[in-house]
MARTIDO-831949 format. One record per residue (C-alpha): y, x negated, z. Coordinates in steps of 0.001 Angstrom, whole numbers, plus 500000, padded with zeros to 6 digits. Layout:
BEGIN
      Y      X      Z
      Y      X      Z
...
//
This chain:
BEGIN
      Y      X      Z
 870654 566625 705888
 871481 569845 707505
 869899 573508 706345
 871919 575979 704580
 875119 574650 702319
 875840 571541 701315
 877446 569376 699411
 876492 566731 696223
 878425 564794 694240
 877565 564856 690491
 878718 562912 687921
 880539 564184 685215
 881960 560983 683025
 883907 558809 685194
 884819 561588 687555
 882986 562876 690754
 883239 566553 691448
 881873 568034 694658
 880124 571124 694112
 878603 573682 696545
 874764 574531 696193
 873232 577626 696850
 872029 579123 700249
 868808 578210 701281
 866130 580467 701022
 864751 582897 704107
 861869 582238 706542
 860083 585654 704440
 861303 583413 700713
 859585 580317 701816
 856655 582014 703765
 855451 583550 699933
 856473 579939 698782
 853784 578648 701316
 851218 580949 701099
 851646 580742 696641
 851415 577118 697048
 848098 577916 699643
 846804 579706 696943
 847399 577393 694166
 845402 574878 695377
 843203 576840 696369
 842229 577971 693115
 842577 574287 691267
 839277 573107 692051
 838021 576598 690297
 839899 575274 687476
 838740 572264 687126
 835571 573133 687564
 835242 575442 684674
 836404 572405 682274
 833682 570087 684368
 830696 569650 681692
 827996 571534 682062
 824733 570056 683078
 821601 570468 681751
 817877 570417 683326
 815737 569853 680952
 815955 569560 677345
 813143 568976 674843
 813924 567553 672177
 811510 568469 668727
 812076 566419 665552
 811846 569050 662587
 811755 572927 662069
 810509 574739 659265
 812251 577640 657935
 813430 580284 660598
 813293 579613 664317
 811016 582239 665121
 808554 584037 662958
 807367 582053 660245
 805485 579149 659634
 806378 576522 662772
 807726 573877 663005
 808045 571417 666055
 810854 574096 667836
 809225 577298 667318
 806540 578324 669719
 809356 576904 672549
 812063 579001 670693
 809684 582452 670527
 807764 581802 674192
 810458 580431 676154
 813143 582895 674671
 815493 580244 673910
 817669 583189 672094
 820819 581517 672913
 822673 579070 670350
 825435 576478 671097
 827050 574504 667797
 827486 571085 668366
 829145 568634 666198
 827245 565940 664410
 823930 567729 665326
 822496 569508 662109
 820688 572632 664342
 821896 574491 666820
 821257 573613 670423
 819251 576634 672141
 818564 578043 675930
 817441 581056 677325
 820602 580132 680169
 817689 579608 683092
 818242 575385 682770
 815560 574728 679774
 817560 573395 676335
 815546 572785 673083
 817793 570427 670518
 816154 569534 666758
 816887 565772 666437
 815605 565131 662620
 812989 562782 661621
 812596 558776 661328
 814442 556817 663138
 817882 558366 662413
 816804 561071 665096
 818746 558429 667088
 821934 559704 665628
 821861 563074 666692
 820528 562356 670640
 823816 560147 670258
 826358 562973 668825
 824862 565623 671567
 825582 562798 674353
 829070 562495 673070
 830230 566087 673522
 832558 566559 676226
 830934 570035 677718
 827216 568666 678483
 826401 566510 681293
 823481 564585 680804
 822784 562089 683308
 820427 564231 685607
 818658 565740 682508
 814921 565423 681761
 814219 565016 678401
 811096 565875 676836
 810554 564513 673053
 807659 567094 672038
 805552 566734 668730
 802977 565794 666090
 801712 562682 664705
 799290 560825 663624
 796247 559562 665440
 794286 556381 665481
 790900 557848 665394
 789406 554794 667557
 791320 555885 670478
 792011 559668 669978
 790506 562913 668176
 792596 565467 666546
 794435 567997 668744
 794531 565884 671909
 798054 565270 673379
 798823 561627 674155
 801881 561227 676739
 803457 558017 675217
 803752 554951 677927
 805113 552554 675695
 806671 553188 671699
 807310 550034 669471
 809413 549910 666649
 807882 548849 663585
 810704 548743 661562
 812068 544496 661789
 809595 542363 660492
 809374 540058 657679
 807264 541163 654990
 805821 539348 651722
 803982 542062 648896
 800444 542365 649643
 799285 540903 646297
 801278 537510 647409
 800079 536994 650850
 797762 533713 651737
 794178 534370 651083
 793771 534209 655170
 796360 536846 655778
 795126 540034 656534
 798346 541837 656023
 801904 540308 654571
 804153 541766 657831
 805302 539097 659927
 807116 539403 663307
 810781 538271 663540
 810532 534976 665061
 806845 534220 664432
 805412 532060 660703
 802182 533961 660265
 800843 537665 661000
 799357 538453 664491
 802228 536263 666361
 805251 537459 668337
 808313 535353 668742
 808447 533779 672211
 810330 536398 673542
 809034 539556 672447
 811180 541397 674616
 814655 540999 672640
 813351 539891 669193
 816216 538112 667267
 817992 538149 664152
 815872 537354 660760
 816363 533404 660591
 818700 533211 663653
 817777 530944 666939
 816385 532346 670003
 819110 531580 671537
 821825 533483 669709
 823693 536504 669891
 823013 539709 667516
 819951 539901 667259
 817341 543222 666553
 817381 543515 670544
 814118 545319 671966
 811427 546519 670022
 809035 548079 672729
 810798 550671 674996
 808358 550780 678299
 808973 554581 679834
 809027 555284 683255
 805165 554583 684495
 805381 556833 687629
 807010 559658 685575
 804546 559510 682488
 801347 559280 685185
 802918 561946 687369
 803349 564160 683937
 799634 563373 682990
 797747 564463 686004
 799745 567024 685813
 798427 568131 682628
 795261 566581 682208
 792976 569658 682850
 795065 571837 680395
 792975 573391 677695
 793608 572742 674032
 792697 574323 670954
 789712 573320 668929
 787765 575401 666242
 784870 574623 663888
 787127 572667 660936
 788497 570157 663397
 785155 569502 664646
 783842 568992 661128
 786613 567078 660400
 786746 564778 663137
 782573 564185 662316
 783555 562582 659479
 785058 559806 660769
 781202 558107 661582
 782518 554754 662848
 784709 556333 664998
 783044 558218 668529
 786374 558889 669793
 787391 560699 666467
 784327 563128 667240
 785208 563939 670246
 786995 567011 671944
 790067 567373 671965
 791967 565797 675447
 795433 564980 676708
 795842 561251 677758
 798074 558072 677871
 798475 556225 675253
 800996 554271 673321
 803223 554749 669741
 804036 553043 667040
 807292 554056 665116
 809304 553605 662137
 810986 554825 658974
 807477 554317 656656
 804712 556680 656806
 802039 553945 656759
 798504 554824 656012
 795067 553042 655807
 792447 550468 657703
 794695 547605 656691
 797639 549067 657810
 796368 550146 660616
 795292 546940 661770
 798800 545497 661685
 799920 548808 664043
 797177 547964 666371
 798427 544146 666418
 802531 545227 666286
 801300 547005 669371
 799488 544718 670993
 802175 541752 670269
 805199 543506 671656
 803224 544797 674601
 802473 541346 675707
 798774 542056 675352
 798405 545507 677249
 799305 548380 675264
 796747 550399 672886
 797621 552056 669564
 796942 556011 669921
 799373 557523 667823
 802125 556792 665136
 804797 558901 664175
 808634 558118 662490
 811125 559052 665670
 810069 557703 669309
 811588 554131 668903
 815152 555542 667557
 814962 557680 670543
 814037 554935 672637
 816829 552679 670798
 819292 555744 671737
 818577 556176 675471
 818981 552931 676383
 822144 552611 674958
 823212 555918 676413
 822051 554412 679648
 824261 551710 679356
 826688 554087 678596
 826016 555688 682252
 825453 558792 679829
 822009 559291 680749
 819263 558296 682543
 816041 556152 680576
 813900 557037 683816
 813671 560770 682902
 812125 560419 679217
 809272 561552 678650
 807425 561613 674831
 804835 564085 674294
 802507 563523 670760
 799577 565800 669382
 797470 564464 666607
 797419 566556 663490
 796049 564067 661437
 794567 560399 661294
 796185 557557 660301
 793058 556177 658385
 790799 557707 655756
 787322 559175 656876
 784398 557073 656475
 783459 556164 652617
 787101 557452 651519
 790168 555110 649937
 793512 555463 651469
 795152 556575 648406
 792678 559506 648378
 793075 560417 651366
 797044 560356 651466
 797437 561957 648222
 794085 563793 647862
 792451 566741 649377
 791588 565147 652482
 794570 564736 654090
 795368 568636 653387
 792131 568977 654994
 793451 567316 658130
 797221 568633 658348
 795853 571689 657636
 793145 571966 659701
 795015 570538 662822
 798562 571096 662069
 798569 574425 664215
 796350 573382 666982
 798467 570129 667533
 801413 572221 667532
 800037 574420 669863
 798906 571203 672099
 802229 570565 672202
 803297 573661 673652
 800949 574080 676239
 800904 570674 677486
 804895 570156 677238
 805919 573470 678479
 803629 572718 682247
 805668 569892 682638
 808889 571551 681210
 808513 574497 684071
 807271 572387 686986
 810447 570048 686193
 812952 573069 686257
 811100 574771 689212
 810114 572050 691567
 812317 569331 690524
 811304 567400 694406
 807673 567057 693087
 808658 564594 690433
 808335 561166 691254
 811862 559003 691671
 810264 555273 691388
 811820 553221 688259
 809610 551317 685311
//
């Protein structure tokens, strides 16, 4: 087809009429054609890369906050919020508080408490504007301690958290005589037992080999990260002061208890009850033990890790996140059994256990801090130092 005019036939009805275009455009007409187009494309990957998400380094993640965000009594957030200058807010929808930065990579989100923290990790994963698959996540504060493996204060960098929420359980004034406890692992007839796969427990009363079933129970972290994020912080000093000292003394049975202060690897236990006692505790130490296969420890309980844990491996199914880069970070602020020659129920609803929050509730949120924000700042500054190697 020749350049300049020409004609088409176009269809009006039955009819054909020829009709004569316009002239064709000069060489100067479709030069600033060329060069518009030039630029057009030019500029779309700027476009399209202001919609892309937005990713983020590092975000810790801190279960409750009390009051304000800054200047008041603390909460989980607050010593991040005031010493990291995280002065920056961003809204996000189906997430109760605000997501904060200070805009140099480090993110601090409040998740809630007991397991339905798993919600909220969820609703932040499904906004559109964050990109979290190369973030490092950081879940950062207090719990309770098992005073035969850890004293209050110290900061225990969680290798393994089990769920204690599915079990069977029969009232403790209706157990067999030979029972020491009436909670019964899913799949197992008697207390102490796992099913035979402990790794995807199944469905109360269902087969082994069905579908639906409670899934995993003990999330296993990264072992390189968690050992890398230990010996990095394994010299740092933490807070101790007369009262914890006196406190911790108390607690005769236990040398562990009476000791300083320390940051070390240990293991969680974590559900929706805030369980308390030696009885209790037993069964934490054996739900441990049982879903570890034998080689975890009880150090510390608390209400949220396992609904995190629940919610990053589905996100990592999702190819939303990765599981690799989670790290949980818990400070004892009190002990999950009463000092020596006191009941449970006076020491969860008398003074003692106002002795112990009170007494440690600072400290192990100050623990928390200075042992989360080393490995916060080494991940944002020297991101090649931490280790790549899977669980």
């Amino acid at each position: 087809m020749s350049i300049g005019t020409r004609k088409i036939a176009v269809r009006h009805g039955s009819c054909h009429s020829p009709i004569m275009t316009t002239p064709s455009p000069s060489p100067l007409l479709r030069r600033g054609r060329a060069l518009g187009l030039a630029l057009f494309i030019a500029v779309l990957p700027l476009v399209h890369a202001a919609d892309a998400p937005m990713p983020i380094p590092v975000l810790v993640i801190a279960t409750y906050e009390t009051g304000n965000d800054t200047g008041d009594v603390p909460g989980e957030l607050q010593y991040w919020a005031e010493r990291q200058h995280l002065d920056q807010s961003i809204k996000v929808p189906g997430v109760d508080h605000p997501l904060l930065t200070n805009g140099k990579g480090l993110y601090a989100m409040v998740s809630g408490t007991t397991s339905r923290c798993a919600v909220q990790i969820m609703a932040l994963a499904a906004d559109p504007r964050f990109d979290l698959r190369s973030t490092y996540f950081i879940m950062d504060g207090i719990a309770g301690g098992d005073p035969k493996e850890v004293s209050l204060g110290s900061a225990v960098w969680v290798g393994t958290t089990v769920d204690n929420n599915p079990a069977f359980e029969i009232d403790s004034r209706e157990i067999p005589a030979s029972w020491p406890y009436g909670l019964v692992a899913l799949g197992a007839t008697e207390p102490g037992k796992g099913s035979k796969d402990v790794d995807s427990v199944p469905a109360a009363g269902a087969s082994e080999s069905g579908t639906g079933g409670v899934g995993t129970v003990a999330f296993k972290l990264n072992p390189a990260l968690v050992a890398w994020a230990y010996n990095l912080t394994k010299d740092v000093a933490l807070p101790n002061n007369e009262a914890m000292k006196a406190f911790g003394a108390r607690f005769r049975d236990n040398p562990k208890a009476q000791m300083p202060p320390a940051v070390q690897i240990g293991d969680s236990i974590a559900g929706d009850r805030f369980f308390h006692g030696a009885l209790m505790t037993k069964w934490a130490e054996d739900w441990v033990r049982i879903y570890t296969r034998g080689k975890g420890t009880l150090a510390v309980s608390d209400c949220e890790d396992a609904g995190a844990g629940l919610a990053f491996q589905r996100l990592a199914q999702m190819g939303k996140v990765d599981f690799n880069r989670l790290l949980i970070l818990r400070t004892v602020c009190n002990f999950i059994v009463p000092a020596t020659g006191v009941t449970p129920q006076q020491s969860l609803f008398g003074d003692t256990i106002s002795d112990s929050s009170g007494t440690a509730y600072l400290p192990a949120l100050e623990s928390a801090y200075r042992v989360g924000s080393v490995v916060a700042l080494e991940l944002l500054n020297h991101p090649d130092s931490v280790p790549k190697a899977s669980p």
